[in-house]
C-alpha positions in Angstrom: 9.0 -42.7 4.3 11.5 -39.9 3.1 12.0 -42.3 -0.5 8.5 -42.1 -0.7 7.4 -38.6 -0.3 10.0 -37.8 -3.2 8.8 -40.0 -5.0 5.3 -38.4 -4.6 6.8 -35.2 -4.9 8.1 -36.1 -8.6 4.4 -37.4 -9.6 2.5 -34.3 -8.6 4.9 -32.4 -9.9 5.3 -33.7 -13.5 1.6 -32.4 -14.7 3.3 -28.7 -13.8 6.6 -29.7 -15.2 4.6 -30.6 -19.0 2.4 -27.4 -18.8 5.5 -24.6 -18.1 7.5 -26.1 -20.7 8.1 -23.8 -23.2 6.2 -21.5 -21.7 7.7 -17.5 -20.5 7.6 -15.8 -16.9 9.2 -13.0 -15.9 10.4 -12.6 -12.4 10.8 -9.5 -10.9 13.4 -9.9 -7.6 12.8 -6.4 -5.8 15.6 -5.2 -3.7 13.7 -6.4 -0.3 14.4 -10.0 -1.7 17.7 -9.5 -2.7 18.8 -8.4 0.7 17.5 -11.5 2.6 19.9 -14.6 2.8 17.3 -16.8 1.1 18.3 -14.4 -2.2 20.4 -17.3 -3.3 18.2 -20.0 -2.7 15.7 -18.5 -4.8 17.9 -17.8 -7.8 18.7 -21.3 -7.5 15.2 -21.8 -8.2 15.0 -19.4 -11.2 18.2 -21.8 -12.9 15.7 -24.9 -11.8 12.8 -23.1 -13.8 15.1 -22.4 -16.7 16.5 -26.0 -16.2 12.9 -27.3 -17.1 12.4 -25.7 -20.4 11.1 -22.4 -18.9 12.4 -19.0 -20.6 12.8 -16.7 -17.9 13.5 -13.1 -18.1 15.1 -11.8 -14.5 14.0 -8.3 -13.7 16.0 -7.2 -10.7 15.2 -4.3 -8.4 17.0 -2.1 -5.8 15.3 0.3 -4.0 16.5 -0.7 -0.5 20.0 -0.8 -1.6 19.7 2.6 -3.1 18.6 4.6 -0.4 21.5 2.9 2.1 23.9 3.9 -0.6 22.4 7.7 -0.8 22.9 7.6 2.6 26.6 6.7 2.8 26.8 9.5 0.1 24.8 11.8 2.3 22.4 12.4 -0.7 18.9 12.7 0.7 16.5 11.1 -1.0 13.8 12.9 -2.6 9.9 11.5 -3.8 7.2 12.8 -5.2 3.7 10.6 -5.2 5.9 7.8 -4.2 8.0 8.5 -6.6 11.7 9.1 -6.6 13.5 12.1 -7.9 17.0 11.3 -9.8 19.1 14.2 -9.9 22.6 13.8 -11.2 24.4 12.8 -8.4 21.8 10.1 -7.4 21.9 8.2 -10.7 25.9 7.7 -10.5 24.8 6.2 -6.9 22.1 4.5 -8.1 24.5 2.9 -11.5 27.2 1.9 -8.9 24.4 -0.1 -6.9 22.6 -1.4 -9.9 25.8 -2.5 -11.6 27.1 -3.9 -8.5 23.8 -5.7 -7.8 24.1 -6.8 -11.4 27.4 -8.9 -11.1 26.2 -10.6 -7.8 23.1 -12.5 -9.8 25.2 -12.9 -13.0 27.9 -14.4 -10.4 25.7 -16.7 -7.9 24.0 -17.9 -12.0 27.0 -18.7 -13.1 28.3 -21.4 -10.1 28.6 -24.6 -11.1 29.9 -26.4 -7.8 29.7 -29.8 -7.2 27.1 -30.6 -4.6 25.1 -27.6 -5.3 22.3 -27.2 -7.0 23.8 -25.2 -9.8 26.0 -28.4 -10.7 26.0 -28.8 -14.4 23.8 -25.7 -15.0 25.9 -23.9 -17.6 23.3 -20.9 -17.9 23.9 -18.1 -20.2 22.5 -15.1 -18.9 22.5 -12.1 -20.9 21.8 -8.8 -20.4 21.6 -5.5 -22.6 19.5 -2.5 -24.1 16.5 -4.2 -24.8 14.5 -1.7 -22.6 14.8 2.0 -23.9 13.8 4.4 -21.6 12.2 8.2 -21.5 12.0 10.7 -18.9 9.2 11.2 -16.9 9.5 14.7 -17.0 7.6 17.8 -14.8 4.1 16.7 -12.8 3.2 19.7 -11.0 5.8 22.0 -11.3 8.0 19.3 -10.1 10.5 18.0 -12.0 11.5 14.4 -11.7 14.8 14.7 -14.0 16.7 11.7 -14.4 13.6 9.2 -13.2 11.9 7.5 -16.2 9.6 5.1 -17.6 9.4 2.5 -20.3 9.2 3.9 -23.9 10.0 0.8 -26.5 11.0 -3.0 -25.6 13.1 -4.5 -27.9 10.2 -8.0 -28.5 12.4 -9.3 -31.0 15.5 -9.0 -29.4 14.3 -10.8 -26.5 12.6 -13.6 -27.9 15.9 -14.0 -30.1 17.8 -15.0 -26.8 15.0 -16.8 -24.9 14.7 -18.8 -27.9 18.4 -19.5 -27.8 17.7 -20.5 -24.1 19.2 -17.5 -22.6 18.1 -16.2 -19.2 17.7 -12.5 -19.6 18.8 -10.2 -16.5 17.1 -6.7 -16.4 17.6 -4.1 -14.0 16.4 -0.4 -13.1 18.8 1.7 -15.4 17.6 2.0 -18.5 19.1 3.9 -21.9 17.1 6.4 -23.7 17.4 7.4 -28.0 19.8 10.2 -26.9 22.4 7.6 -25.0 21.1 9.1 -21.4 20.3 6.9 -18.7 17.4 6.9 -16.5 16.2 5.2 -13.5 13.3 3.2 -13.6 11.4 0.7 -11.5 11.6 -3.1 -11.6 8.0 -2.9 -11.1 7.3 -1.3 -14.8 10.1 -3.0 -16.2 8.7 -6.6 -15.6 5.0 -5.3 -16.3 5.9 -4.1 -19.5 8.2 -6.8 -20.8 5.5 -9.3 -19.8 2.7 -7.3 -21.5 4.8 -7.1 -24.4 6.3 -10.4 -24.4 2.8 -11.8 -24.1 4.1 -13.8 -20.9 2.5 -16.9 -18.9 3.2 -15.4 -15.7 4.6 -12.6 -13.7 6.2 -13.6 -10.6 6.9 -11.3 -7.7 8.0 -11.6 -3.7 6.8 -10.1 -0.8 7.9 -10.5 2.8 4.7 -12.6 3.6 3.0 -15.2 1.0 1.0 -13.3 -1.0 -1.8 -11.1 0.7 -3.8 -12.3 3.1 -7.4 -11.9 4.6 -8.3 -10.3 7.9 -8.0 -13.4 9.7 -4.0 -14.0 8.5 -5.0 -16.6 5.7 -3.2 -16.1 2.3 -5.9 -15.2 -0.5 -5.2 -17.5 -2.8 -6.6 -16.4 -5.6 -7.1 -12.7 -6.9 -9.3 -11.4 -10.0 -7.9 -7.6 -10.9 -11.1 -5.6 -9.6 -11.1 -7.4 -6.1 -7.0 -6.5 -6.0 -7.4 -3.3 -6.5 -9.8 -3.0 -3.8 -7.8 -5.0 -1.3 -4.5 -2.7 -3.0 -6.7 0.4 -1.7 -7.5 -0.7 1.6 -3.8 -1.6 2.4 -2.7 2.0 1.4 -5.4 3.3 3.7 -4.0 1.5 6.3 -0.7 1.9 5.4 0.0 -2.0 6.4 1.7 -3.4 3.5 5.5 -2.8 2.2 6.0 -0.3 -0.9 7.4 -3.5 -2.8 4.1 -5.3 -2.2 1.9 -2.7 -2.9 4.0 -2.0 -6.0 3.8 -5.5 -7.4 0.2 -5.9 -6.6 -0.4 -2.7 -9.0 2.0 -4.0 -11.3 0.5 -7.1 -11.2 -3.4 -5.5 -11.8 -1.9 -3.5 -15.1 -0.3 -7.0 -16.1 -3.7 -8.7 -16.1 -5.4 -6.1 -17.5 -3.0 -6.0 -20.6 -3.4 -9.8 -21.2 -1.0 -11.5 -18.3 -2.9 -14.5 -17.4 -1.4 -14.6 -14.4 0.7 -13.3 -11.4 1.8 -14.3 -8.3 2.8 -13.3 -5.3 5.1 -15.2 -3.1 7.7 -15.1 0.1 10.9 -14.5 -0.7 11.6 -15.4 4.0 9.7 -18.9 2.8 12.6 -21.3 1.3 11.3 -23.1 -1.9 7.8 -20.6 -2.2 8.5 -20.4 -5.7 8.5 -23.9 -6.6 5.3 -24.4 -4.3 3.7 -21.7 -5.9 4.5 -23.5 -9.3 4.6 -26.9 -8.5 2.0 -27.9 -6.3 -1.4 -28.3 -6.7 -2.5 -25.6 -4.1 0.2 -23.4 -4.4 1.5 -21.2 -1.5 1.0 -17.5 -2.4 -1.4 -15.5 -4.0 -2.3 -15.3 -7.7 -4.0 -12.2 -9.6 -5.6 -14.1 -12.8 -7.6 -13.3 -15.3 -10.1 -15.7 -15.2 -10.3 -18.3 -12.1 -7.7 -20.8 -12.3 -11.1 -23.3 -11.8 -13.7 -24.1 -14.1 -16.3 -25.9 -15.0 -16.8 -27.1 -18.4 -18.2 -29.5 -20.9 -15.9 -32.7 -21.5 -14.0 -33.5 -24.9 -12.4 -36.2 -26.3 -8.8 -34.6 -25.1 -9.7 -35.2 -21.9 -10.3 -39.1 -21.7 -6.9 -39.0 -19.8 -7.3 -36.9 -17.5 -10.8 -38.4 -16.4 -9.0 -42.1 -16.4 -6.7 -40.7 -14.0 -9.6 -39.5 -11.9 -11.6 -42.3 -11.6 -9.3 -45.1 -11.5 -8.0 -45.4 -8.1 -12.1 -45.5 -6.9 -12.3 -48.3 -10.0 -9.7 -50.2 -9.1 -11.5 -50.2 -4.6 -14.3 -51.3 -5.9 -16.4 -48.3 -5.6 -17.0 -47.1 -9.4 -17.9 -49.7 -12.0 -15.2 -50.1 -14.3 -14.9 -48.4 -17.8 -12.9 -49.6 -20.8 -11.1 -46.2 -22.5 -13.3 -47.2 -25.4 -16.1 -46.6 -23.5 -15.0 -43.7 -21.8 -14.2 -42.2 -25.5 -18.1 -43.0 -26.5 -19.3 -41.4 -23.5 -17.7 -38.2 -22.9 -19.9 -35.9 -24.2 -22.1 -37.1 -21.3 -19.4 -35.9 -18.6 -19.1 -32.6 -16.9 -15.6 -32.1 -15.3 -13.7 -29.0 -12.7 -10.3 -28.3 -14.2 -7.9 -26.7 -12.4 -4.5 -25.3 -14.3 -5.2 -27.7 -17.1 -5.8 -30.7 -14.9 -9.1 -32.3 -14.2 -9.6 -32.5 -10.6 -13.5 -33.4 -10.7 -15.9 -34.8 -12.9 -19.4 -36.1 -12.9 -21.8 -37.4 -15.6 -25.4 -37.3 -17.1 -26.5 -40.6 -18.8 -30.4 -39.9 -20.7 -33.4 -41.9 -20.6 -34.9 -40.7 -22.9 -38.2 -42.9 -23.0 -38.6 -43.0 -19.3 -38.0 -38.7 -19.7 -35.0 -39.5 -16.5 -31.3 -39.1 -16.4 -28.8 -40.9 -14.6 -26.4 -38.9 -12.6 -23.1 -40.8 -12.2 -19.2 -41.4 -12.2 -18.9 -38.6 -9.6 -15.5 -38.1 -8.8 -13.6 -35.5 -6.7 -9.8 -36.1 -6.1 -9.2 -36.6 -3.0 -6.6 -33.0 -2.5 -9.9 -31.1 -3.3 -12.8 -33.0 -1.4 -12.8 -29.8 1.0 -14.5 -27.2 -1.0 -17.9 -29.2 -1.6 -16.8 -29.3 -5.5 -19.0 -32.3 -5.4 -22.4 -30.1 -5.0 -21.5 -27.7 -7.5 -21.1 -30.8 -10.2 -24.6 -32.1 -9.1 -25.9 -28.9 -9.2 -25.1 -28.6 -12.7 -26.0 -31.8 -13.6 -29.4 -31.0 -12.5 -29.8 -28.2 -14.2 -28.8 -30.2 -17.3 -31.4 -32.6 -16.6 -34.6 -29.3 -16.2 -33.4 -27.9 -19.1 -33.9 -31.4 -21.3 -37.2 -31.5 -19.4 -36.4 -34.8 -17.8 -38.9 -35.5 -14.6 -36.6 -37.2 -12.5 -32.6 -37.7 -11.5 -31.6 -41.4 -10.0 -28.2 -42.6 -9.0 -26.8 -45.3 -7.8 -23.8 -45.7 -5.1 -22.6 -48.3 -2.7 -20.7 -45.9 -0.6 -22.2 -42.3 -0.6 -25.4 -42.8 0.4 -26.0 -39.7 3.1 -24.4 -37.4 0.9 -26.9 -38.1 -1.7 -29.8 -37.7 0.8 -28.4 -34.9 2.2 -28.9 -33.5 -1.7 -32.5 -34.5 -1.3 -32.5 -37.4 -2.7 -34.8 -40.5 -1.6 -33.8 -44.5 -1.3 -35.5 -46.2 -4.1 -35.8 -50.0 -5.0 -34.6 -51.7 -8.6 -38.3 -51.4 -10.2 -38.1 -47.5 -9.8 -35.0 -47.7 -12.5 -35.6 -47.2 -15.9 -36.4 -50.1 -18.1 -33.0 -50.5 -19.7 -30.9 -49.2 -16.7 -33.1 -52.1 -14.6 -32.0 -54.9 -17.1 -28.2 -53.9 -16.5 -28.7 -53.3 -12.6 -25.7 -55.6 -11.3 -27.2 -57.9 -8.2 -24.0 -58.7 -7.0 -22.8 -55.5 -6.0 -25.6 -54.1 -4.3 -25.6 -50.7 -5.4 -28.6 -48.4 -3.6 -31.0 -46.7 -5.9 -31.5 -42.8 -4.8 -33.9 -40.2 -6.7 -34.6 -36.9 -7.2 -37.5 -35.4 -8.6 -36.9 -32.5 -10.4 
């Protein structure tokens, strides 16, 4: 059983594996994640990312770490609008943690144990000033002194050592055009360099798995607008962490400025990143651009991804089998649901022309998405197809899905109600039941 749910594992994986390669995310690991145990477990993940063809920038954070240290120091820390103030004597604090913070991830990257899974990694990471900072200067009278934001990112530079499969490690301390250093947050740091670098994804952590709804489910999907409302609420309440609610901005900003998408996942859950990445459902929450579903038209690119739909239900018994040749003549016919590039639904509309009916056929729903009645919405569209060719009628025919078509409205027919040239290829053997729908 074990054997075969790795094996499993490795099939449904390998779709995800082909569409990261090559492709960039930056991962932002705030200073919440880097003080749990499970820190290590996920930058073994990160080198498993990078491991698979993935350049990843690592954009650590350490705002935890920082005030404990200012503590020790008996420095009180100082904010204004959530902000922190960096005097003189908190930014040699803040270096020391930073730095210190710095060696541990260039350290736990760099293992190479037997038995591990950094065995045989060999990663270079590299780090430097690709980030050049500016102060943030006086808001209200108050003046925020060493704290600063993103002026410049060094594109170039980057891509140079991503391109030369380097992981690149950025953290809050960034250099300014007159050699000062300023403190920044991980959160603009990885919003920026994804903007700028043009990133896949921007992936974050959060004590829970993404955000979730009133009833404790995890939202798992999240267009910027509807974020931002659920990013208000939480403040109201004042019942989410300042590093969720800081990634959730910084993930609204990303999307804005062209990030297709970010996600949200729990750095207490060991392996949520892979999940998230690998998987066809995911774990966490992602803040896209446009929905990760869709429906669209069929082309001839996807006569792959519809042969690996439909062919399990060929090979039962319950679809009529079609030759790729076939399939590659009648795509234009087919409607399909993809879903991160794969086609997890599909449905088609053959004409009649003379008899002014269309067949509605080869519906197909894999079976990890049967639960979100994907099959209506493909009907649904299939009749609208059909009004807006002004056909008078849809037919179908099934041996196994009876109810659900008459649940749709359609009505049992018998073989003389097909069309003329659909009744001449009606097969007697298996049996099929003739429904209709007038439209």
């Amino acid at each position: 059983m074990r054997t075969t749910e790795l094996v499993d594992g490795f099939r449904h994986s390998a779709p995800y594996v082909n569409a990261h390669r090559g492709k960039t995310f930056v991962v932002m690991l705030g200073g919440e994640a880097l003080a749990q145990n499970h820190f290590r477990a996920i930058l073994n993940d990160v080198a498993l990312l990078h491991s698979l063809g993935i350049k990843v920038v690592l954009v650590y954070g350490a705002r935890p770490q920082i005030d404990a240290a200012l503590a020790v120091n008996g420095i009180e820390p100082a904010y204004h609008e959530g902000v922190r103030i960096t005097d003189e004597d908190s930014l040699k604090v803040i270096k020391q943690v930073a730095g210190a913070l710095q060696f541990d991830i260039t350290a736990r990257l760099s293992m190479s144990l037997s038995n591990t899974p950094m065995q045989g990694a060999q990663i270079n990471l590299v780090s430097g000033n690709f980030v050049i900072a500016q102060p943030l200067g006086v808001d209200n009278g108050i003046d925020f002194c060493l704290s600063g934001r993103v002026r410049r990112i060094d594109v170039q530079g980057l891509k140079r050592q991503l391109d030369n499969h380097c992981i690149v490690l950025m953290g809050p301390i960034a250099a300014s055009v007159t050699g000062e250093s300023f403190n920044l947050t991980a959160e603009e740091i990885a919003t920026q360099v994804a903007i700028k670098l043009k990133a896949d994804k921007m992936i974050g952590f959060s004590s829970q798995n993404g955000i979730l709804d009133r009833n404790g489910d995890v939202i798992a999907e999240l267009m910027p607008n509807d974020a931002q409302n659920i990013m208000s609420k939480l403040a109201e309440q004042g019942s989410a962490c300042v590093g969720t609610m800081a990634f959730l901005k910084a993930s609204i900003d990303a999307c804005r400025n062209g990030v297709p998408r970010c996600h949200l996942v729990s750095y207490l859950e060991d392996g949520a990143l892979l999940q998230e990445l690998f998987s066809r459902e995911g774990i966490g929450t992602q803040i896209v651009t446009e929905s990760a579903e869709r429906l669209r038209c069929a082309s001839i690119a996807d006569i792959g991804g519809v042969l690996n739909l439909i062919r399990p239900l060929e090979e039962q018994g319950i679809l009529v089998r079609r030759s790729r040749e076939q399939l590659e003549i009648e795509i234009e016919q087919f409607m399909l649901i993809e879903r991160d590039g794969l086609v997890i639904g599909c449905a088609a509309l053959y004409p009649f022309e003379e008899d002014n009916a269309g067949e509605f056929a080869c519906l197909v729903v894999h079976p990890d998405y049967r639960d979100a009645d994907r099959g209506s919405l493909l009907l649904k569209n299939i009749i609208n197809q059909a009004r807006n060719r002004g056909y008078s009628r849809l037919f179908a025919l099934t041996t196994r899905s009876i109810h659900w078509f008459l649940e749709h409205g359609f009505v049992i027919e018998d073989v003389e109600a097909l069309p003329q040239k659909k009744k001449q290829l009606y097969n007697y053997q298996r049996r099929s039941k003739i429904l209709a729908l007038d439209l």
